[in-house]
C-alpha positions in Angstrom: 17.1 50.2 13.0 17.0 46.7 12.0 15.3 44.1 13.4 17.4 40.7 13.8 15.7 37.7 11.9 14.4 35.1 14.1 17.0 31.6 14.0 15.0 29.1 12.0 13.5 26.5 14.4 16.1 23.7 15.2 14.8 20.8 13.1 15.0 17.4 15.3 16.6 14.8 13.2 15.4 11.3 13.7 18.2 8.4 13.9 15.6 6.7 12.1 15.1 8.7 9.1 18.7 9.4 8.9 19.3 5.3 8.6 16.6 5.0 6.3 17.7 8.1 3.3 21.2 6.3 3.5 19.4 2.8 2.4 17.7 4.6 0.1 20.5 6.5 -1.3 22.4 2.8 -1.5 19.2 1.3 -3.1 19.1 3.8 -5.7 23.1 3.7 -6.3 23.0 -0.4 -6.6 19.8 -1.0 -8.0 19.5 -3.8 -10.4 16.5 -5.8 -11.5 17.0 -8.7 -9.1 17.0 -6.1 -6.3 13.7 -4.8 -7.0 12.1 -6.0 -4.2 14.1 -4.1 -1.3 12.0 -1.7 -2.2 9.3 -3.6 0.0 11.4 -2.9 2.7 12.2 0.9 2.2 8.7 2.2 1.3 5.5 1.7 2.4 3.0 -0.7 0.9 1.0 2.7 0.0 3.7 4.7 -1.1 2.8 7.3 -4.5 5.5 7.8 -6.8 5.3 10.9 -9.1 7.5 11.5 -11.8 6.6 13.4 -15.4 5.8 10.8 -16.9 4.0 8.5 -14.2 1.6 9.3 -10.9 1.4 5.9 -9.7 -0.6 4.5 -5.8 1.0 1.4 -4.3 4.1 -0.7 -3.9 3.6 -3.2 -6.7 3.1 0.1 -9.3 6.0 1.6 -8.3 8.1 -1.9 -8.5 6.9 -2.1 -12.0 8.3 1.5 -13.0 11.6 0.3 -12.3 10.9 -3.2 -13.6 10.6 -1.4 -16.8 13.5 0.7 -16.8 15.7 -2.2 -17.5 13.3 -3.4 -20.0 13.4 -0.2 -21.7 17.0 1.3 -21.2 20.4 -0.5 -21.1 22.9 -0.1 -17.8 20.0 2.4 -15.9 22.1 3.7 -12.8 21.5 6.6 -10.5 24.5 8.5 -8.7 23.3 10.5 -6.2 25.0 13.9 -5.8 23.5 15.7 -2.8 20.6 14.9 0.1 19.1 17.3 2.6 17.3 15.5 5.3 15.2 17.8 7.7 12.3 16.2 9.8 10.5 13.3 8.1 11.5 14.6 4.5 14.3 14.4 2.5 15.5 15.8 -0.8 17.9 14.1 -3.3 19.7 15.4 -6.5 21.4 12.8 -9.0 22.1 11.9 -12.2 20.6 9.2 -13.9 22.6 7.3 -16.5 21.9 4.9 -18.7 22.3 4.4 -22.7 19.4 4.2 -25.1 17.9 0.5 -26.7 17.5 1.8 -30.1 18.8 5.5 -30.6 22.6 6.4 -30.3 23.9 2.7 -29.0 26.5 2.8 -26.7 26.5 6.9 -25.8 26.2 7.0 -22.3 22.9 10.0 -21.6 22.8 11.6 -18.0 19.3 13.3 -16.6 20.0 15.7 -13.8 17.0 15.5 -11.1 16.2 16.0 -7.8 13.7 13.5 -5.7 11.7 15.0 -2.6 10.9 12.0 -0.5 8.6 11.5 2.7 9.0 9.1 4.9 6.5 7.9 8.1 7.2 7.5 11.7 8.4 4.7 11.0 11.0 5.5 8.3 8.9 4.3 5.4 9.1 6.2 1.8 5.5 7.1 1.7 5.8 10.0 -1.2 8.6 9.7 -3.6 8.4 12.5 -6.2 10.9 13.2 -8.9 12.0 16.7 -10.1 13.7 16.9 -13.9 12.8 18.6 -17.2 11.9 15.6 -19.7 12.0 18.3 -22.5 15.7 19.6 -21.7 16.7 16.2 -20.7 15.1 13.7 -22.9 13.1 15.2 -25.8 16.3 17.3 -27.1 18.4 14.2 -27.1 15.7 12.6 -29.9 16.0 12.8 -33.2 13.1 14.4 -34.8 11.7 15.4 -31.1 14.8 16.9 -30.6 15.2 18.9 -33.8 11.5 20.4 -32.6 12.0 20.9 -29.3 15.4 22.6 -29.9 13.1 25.0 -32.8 10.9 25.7 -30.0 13.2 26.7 -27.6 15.1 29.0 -29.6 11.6 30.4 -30.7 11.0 31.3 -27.0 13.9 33.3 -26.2 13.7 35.3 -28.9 
């Protein structure tokens, strides 16, 4: 005979946290450099931010992640795809599009990722950690990095 599964516990959803991935998820979609510092009012002054290429402690170090990104790319936009809230967490997938300064000008590059965020009682971000495979979908797209890392991954399924 089988045994029934036990119902997963009902997961309380706080109006709070709801209110707070939707300004997030509009942040993200809108962000430009001169709206850098809404971020002051979405996470908390302590917040980490995690992605691979940065681990990074406070609200100023995370501001200056982003501050970068325009710096460094040109039209960097996010378009999120899909969010699961449940409890104090929630998880985002995207793309993130934006077209290199110096390599392939003008051809629009999209990273598919995923970001789990945390938030505290009182609907601050306090984790924000992104999820996406820099060698799939950055190194690939490089010229002699790609070459290599294309090599390397026909080498490994073989």
């Amino acid at each position: 005979m089988i045994t029934p599964q036990p119902k997963p516990p009902e997961v309380n959803y706080s109006p709070v946290i709801e209110a707070q991935v939707a300004g997030v998820v509009d942040f993200f979609e809108t962000l430009t450099p001169q709206s850098i510092p809404v971020l002051g009012k979405l996470y908390d002054a302590r917040a980490r931010f995690k992605d691979p290429f940065n681990d990074v402690q406070g609200l100023g170090a995370i501001e200056k992640i982003f501050e970068h990104m325009f710096v460094a790319l040109i039209s960097p936009r996010f378009v999120v795809t899909g969010r699961v809230v449940q409890g104090n967490q929630c998880f985002l997938t995207w793309e993130f599009r934006f077209c290199f300064r110096n390599f392939k000008q003008g051809t629009e590059q999209v990273i598919l990722g995923a970001s789990h965020l945390v938030f505290s009682p009182q609907g601050r971000v306090t984790l924000h950690r992104d999820y996406w495979d820099a060698a799939e979908e950055l190194y690939e797209k490089l010229p002699l990095v790609g070459g290599l890392m294309r090599w390397l991954k026909k080498r490994a399924n073989s």
